[in-house]
N, C-alpha and C positions, 0 to 999 in steps of 0.2 A: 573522091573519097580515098584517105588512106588507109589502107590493109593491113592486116597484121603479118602477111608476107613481105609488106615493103617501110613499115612504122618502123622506127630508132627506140626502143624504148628507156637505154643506157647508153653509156658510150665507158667501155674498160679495157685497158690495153692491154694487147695477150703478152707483151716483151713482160707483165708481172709477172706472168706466170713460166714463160720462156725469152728468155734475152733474144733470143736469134729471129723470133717471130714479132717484126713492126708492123702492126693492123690492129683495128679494133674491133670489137665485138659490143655488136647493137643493141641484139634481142634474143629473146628461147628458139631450139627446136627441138624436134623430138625426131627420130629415129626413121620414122614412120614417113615425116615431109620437111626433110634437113631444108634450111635455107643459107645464105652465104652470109659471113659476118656472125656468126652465133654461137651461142653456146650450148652444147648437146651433152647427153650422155651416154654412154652404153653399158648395160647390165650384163652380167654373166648369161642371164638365158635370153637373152639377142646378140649375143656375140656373131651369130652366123648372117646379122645382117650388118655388119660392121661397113662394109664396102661402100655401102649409101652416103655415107658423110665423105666419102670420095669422088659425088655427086658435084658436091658446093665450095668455096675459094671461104678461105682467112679464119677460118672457126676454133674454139677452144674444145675440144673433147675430153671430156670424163671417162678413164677407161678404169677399168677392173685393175689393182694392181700386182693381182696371181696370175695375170695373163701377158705375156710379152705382146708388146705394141709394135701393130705390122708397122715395115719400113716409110712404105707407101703415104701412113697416116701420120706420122711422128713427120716429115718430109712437108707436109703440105698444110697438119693443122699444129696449135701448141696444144698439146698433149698433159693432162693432170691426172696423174694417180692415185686411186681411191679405192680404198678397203669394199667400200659401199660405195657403186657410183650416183647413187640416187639421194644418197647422205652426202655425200660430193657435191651435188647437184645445189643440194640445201644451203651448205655452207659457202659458196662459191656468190650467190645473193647475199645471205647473211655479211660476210666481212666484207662486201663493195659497199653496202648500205642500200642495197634495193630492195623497196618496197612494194611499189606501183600500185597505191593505194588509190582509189576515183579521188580527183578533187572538185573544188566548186567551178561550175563554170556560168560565165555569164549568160539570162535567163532574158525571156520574155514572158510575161500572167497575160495567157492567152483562153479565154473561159474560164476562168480560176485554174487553169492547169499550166505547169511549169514548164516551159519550151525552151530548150538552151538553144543557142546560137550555134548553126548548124547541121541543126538537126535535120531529116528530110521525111515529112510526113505527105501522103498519098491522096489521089481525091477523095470525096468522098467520107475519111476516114473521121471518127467521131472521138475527141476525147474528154474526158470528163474533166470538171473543175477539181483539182487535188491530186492529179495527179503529174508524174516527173517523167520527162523522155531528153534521154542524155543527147550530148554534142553528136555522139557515130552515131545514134539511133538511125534505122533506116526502117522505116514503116511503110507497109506500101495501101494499095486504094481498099476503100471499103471493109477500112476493120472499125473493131469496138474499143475501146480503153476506155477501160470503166474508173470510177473515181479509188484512190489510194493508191495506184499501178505506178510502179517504180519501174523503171529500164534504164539500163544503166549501165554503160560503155560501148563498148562495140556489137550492137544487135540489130540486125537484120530480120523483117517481118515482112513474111508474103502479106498478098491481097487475100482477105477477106477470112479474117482472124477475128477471134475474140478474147479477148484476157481480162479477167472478172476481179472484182474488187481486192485491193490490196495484196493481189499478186506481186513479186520480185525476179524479173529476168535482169539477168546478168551479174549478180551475188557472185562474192568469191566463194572460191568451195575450199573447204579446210584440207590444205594437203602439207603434211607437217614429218619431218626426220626430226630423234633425238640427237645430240651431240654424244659425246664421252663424257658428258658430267649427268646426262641424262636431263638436261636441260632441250624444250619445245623449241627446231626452230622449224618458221612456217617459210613456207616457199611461197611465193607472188602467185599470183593467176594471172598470165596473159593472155589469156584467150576471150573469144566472142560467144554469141549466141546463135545459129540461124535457126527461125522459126519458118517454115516454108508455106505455101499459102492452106487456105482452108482448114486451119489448125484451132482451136478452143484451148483457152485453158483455166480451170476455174478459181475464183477464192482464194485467198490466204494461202496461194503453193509460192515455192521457189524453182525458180532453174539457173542455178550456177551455169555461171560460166569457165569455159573449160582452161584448164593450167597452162597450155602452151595452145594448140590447136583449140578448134571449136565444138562446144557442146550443139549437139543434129536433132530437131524433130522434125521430122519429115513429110509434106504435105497429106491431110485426110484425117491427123490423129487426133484422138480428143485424150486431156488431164480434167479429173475432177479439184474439187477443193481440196486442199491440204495435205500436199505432194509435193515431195522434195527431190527433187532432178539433179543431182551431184555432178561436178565438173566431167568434161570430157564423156559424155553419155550421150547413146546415140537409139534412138525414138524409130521404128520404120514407117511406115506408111499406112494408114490407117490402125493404127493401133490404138486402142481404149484402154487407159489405167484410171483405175477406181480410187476413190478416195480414201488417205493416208496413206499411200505407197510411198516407197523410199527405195530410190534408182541410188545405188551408193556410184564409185565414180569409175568410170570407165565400163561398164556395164550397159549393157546392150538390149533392143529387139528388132525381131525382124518385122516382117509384115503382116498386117494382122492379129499381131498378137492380142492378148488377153487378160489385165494384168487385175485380178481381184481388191477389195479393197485389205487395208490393212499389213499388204504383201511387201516383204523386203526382199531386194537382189543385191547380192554380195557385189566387193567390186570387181571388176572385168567378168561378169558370166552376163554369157550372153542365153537370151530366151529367143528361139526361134520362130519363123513362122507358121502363124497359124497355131501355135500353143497356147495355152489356156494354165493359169495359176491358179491354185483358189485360194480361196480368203484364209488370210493370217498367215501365208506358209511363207517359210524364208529358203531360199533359191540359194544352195551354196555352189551349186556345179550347173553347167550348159545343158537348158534343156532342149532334146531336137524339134526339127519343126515337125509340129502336127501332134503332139502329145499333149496332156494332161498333168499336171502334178498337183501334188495338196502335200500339206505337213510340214513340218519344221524340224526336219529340214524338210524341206518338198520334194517328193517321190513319186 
């Protein structure tokens, strides 16, 4: 299987962006798990983890361009300066022409259900006729895939899962900078799904798959119907979220959690363990483990 630590996804020479730097750049990474050959960025409020792309060999980095660029990194990567480096990040796809949209890949109609070439399904495991499991899919023994179930690109599924009609693992998630004309542009998703074993998820939900790294739900947790998982989010272990929740991206829980129906969580706040939402309230800040909130905002 290939990884999204070792997949080419592009191939663009950093000498465009600096003459003195001959190497290409493959694929994304993020701050957080640099990899070599890539393209990264960094923000003014992780500036203080700057040193990690000093981890990896050949890479383009996005720096802040209010901030002088250490020697170190200008020395080792090609370096682009950017007002916004995350609008940097946008446009840096944009004018190469990358998109990294799913395309068709050749199929087998296996019980009426669509099986690409590739794919690696588990013993045991039951799929319904109507539905789609991509070329990466990795699904392991004894799950359900009920019929309408789309999966789709890089997703990895423990044993003994269930994902209920017309559910969508691996959806791009909208993640989008404006330009200077105020014109939308959208950044690619390359990232995976892993679903880990003993996982449920219900009905008509989505789980995005994450921008650069992987969107996480963690073995024990259950999704009701019609829940939206936004890229780059991460699920603890045994956690219950109720139906219509909306996990926006980057946004978290821990273990145990609690997540009512109806409930929205802003993106990057994390709900800790053992907390408890209640219905309808929307999570604009981190709430700690072992508390309670209600209300909109939730308190």
């Amino acid at each position: 299987m290939i990884t999204n630590e070792s997949k080419e996804f592009f191939c663009i020479d950093a000498s465009k962006y600096d003459e003195t730097k001959q190497f290409q750049v493959v694929r994304p990474a993020s701050l957080s798990n640099p990899k070599n050959n890539a393209v990264l960025f960094v923000t003014e409020g992780f500036l203080k983890y700057w040193e990690a792309a000093l981890t990896v060999e050949e890479c383009i980095v996005i720096w802040p361009e209010n901030h002088p660029v250490p020697e170190e990194l200008s020395k080792k990567h090609a370096v682009i300066l950017s007002k916004e480096p995350r609008y940097g990040f946008a446009k840096f796809f944009h004018e190469n022409h990358v998109t990294y949209n799913a395309m068709p890949k050749p199929y087998q109609l296996i019980n009426g259900a669509m099986i690409c070439e590739g794919a690696e399904i588990g013993e045991e495991t039951v799929i319904f006729p109507g539905a789609y499991v991509d070329s990466d899919a990795r699904i392991g023994k004894n799950c359900y895939i009920a019929s309408g179930v789309r999966i789709i690109g890089s997703v990895q599924i423990g044993d003994d899962c269930i994902i209920r009609e017309n559910t969508v693992i691996g959806s791009d998630g909208l993640t989008t900078r404006r330009n200077e004309e105020g014109k939308i542009i959208t950044i690619p998703q390359f990232g995976g799904v892993v679903i880990e074993n003993d996982v449920q998820i219900g009905a008509n939900s989505v789980v995005c798959k994450g921008a650069i790294d992987n969107t996480i739900i963690k073995s024990g947790s259950r999704i009701d119907n019609c829940c939206f998982i936004s890229h780059n989010v991460q699920i603890g272990q045994n956690t219950l979220i109720v139906g219509e929740v909306l996990m926006m991206g980057s946004s978290s829980t821990g273990e145990r959690a609690y997540l009512s129906g109806n409930v929205v969580v802003r993106d990057g706040v994390s709900v800790g363990n053992d907390a408890f939402v209640g219905m309808g309230s929307v999570v604009t800040k981190n709430v700690p483990a072992g508390v309670t909130v209600k209300g909109s905002p939730a308190r």
